[in-house]
C-alpha angles and dihedrals in degrees: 000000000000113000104240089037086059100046097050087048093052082045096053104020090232100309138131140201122060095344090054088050084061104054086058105055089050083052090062093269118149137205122242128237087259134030125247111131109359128269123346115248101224109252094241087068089050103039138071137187116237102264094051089044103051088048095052093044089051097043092052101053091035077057095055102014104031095073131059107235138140087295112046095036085074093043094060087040084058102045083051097250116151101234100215100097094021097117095043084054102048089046097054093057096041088058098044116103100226085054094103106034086063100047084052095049089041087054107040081057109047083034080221126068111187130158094287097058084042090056085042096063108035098035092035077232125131119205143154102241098115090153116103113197088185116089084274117078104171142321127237119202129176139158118255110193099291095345135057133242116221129183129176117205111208128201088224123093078343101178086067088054099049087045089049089050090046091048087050093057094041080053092054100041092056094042110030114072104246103241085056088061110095116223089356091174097065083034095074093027084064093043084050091051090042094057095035088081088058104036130064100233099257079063091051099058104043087050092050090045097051092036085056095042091049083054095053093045085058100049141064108236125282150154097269082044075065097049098047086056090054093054090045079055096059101040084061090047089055106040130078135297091283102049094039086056088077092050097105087039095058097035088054093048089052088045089049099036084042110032102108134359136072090318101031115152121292117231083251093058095041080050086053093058097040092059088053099047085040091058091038093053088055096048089061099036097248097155097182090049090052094053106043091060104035088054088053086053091049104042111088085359092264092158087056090038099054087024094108089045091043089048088042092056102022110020086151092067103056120056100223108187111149109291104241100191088170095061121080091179113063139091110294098202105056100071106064081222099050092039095055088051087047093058095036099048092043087051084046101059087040082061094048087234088143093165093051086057092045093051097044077055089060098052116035117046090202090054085077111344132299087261093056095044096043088055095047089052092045116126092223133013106280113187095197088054089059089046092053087064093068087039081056107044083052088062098043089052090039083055097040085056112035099015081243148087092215106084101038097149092055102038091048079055092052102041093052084051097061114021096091108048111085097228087058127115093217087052107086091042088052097043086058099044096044085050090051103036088057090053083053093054099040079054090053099045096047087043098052097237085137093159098060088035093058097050098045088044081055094049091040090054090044099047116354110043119129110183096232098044086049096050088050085057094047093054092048092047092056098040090052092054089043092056094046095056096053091052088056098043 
């Protein structure tokens, strides 16, 4: 056990809270100017130089790891090694003098060493069992300018543990310069997902704001000082009504901070903050702003070209469940792609821009479904092609209903039994797709596409229909006749 990690465990017993504050301050710990998680623990009790790292990390896993016992015994069942020749094995590495060396390298570059890197190494075995049930639980390593910084999360009393290695990280961060942190991203994701466990989420987020703001107060710009507002940006996106308030404020002060210079914003970060204005501007109805930036993540499909980069760093932000572009009955708002159409399209038809919508529908299948968009880029008219669509929509709501095309009578009863009704599974999928499906067809009838419009009004009336969405189409058919007709006259 590291020297300052044991003192301040005999000093508090394992607990945390006033009484661990405390300890560190005996320990030589200080408060900062101001306040965000409590006092800084000084950097010569953190950091280690190479020789004295690489020890402690070897002998503690020689010490768990290094004997067959009760324990372990299970932990190598589990991983599938035959347990014969387990103890000379482990002896022999343990006595070879590269050993260390490569548990040092493996570490340094994984920044975490647990049971299945340990089996990996020794064994030349992967495997996913990462648990330990012995007192270690896992090792983090990372480079600190010239030193190391080394923590060893123990089962025991483990939320002190998890706390102790928060409070590390909170200590780097506010005393290292940032460009000698190695790796200084997953450093405070982990110390995010460290605190989480001890925080309500209102918590969460102004101690990660401040945290982040007290970062960039300490250090010159750069591009991780990027990276870091952006994450501020999407704590507040995700967080509650107070935090997302701020939203606007914070995306305004990176566009204006980034906007040009040596670490100006990508296109994929400039993607980033146009989906969330994009979804903002639709959750208040601001129909220009919508559109402005949905149209930026459509147009040379710059949201499906950055989308794996956008799910690696901020995964939280898009909803990714599996795109269905054959399905016109189905929660929009659950693919980041669907979703983006479903707020564009819906602006749009508030706009009464009708041939933007129809050409997004030409374009893009998942703007409406592949059957819709296989009749509108037909050559010719096909009628068969028009009554696929009905055959299509019978399978979406069969799958929506029984996660399967075989029983397509029954499901389609069912399905007409319960939609309506608000404690129903089926009544948020069909909320969205009624909503969508009548700015379809507003697009088609003020866009003259009467053949398609008849059909899918058809569908709409048979499946689909919610009272309040259709009145709202009946109004808009006859005031657009109406309104016609007046223009002619």
């Amino acid at each position: 056990m590291l020297k300052f990690d044991e003192q301040l465990f005999q000093k508090t017993k394992g607990q945390i809270g006033e009484l661990f504050e405390e300890g560190i301050q005996q320990l030589g710990g200080y408060e900062e100017e101001e306040k965000i998680f409590g006092r800084l623990i000084p950097l010569e009790q953190i950091l280690l130089n190479k020789t004295d790292a690489s020890n402690v990390i070897f002998q503690e896993i020689k010490q768990h790891w290094g004997k067959m016992d009760l324990f372990t015994q299970e932990m190598f069942r589990s991983s599938n090694i035959e347990l014969q020749n387990v103890q000379k094995k482990l002896d022999a590495f343990f006595s070879s003098p590269s050993s260390k060396k490569t548990v040092f390298e493996h570490a340094l570059i994984k920044n975490v060493f647990n049971f299945s890197h340990f089996v990996e190494i020794v064994f030349g075995k992967k495997t996913d069992y990462s648990k330990s049930i012995t007192k270690l639980n896992e090792i983090y390593l990372y480079k600190i300018g010239k030193k190391y910084f080394i923590h060893i999360l123990y089962n025991h009393k483990i939320d002190f543990w998890r706390y102790l290695y928060a409070k590390k990280i909170y200590s780097v961060f506010l005393q290292a310069p940032l460009h000698t942190i190695q790796n200084p991203i997953d450093l405070i994701q982990q110390y995010k997902q460290f605190i989480q466990s001890f925080m309500t989420q209102n918590q969460l987020i102004t101690t990660m704001n401040h945290f982040i703001q007290k970062i960039d107060y300490k250090n010159p710009r750069s591009h991780l000082l990027k990276e870091f507002h952006l994450l501020n940006i999407s704590l507040h996106f995700m967080g509650g009504k107070r935090h997302y308030k701020k939203i606007n404020k914070l995306i305004a002060e990176v566009i204006r901070t980034w906007e040009a210079g040596e670490w100006a914003l990508t296109e994929k970060e400039q993607t980033l903050l146009s989906y969330i204005l994009a979804i903002d501007g639709a959750k208040h109805s601001d129909t220009e702003k919508t559109i402005a930036h949905g149209k930026y993540l459509i147009t040379n499909d710059r949201l499906i070209n950055h989308s794996i980069e956008l799910l690696i760093d901020y995964g939280e932000i898009l909803p990714n469940i599996k795109p269905e572009p054959e399905s016109l009955v189905k929660r929009y708002d659950q693919n980041y792609l669907e979703q983006i159409f479903y707020i564009v399209i819906d602006a749009l038809v508030k706009n009464e821009q009708y041939y933007d919508v129809l050409q997004l529908m030409k374009e893009y299948e998942i703007a409406s479904c592949t059957s819709i968009y296989e009749f509108l880029n037909a050559k010719d008219f096909d009628r068969d092609l028009l009554l696929k669509i009905e055959a299509a929509v019978q399978r979406n709501i069969a799958y929506v209903v029984d996660q399967s095309h075989q029983h397509v009578k029954q499901s389609i009863e069912k399905w007409m039994q319960e939609y309506h009704h608000v404690d129903s599974p089926f009544h948020s999928i069909a909320q969205m797709t009624s909503k969508h499906v009548c700015n379809l067809l507003k697009t088609l009838f003020a866009t003259e596409q009467f053949d398609l419009f008849e059909q899918l009004m058809s569908i709409y009336m048979k499946y689909l229909i919610l009272q309040e969405d259709f009145m709202d189409l009946r109004d808009f058919v006859a005031g657009f006749v109406q309104k016609e007709t007046s223009q002619k006259e």
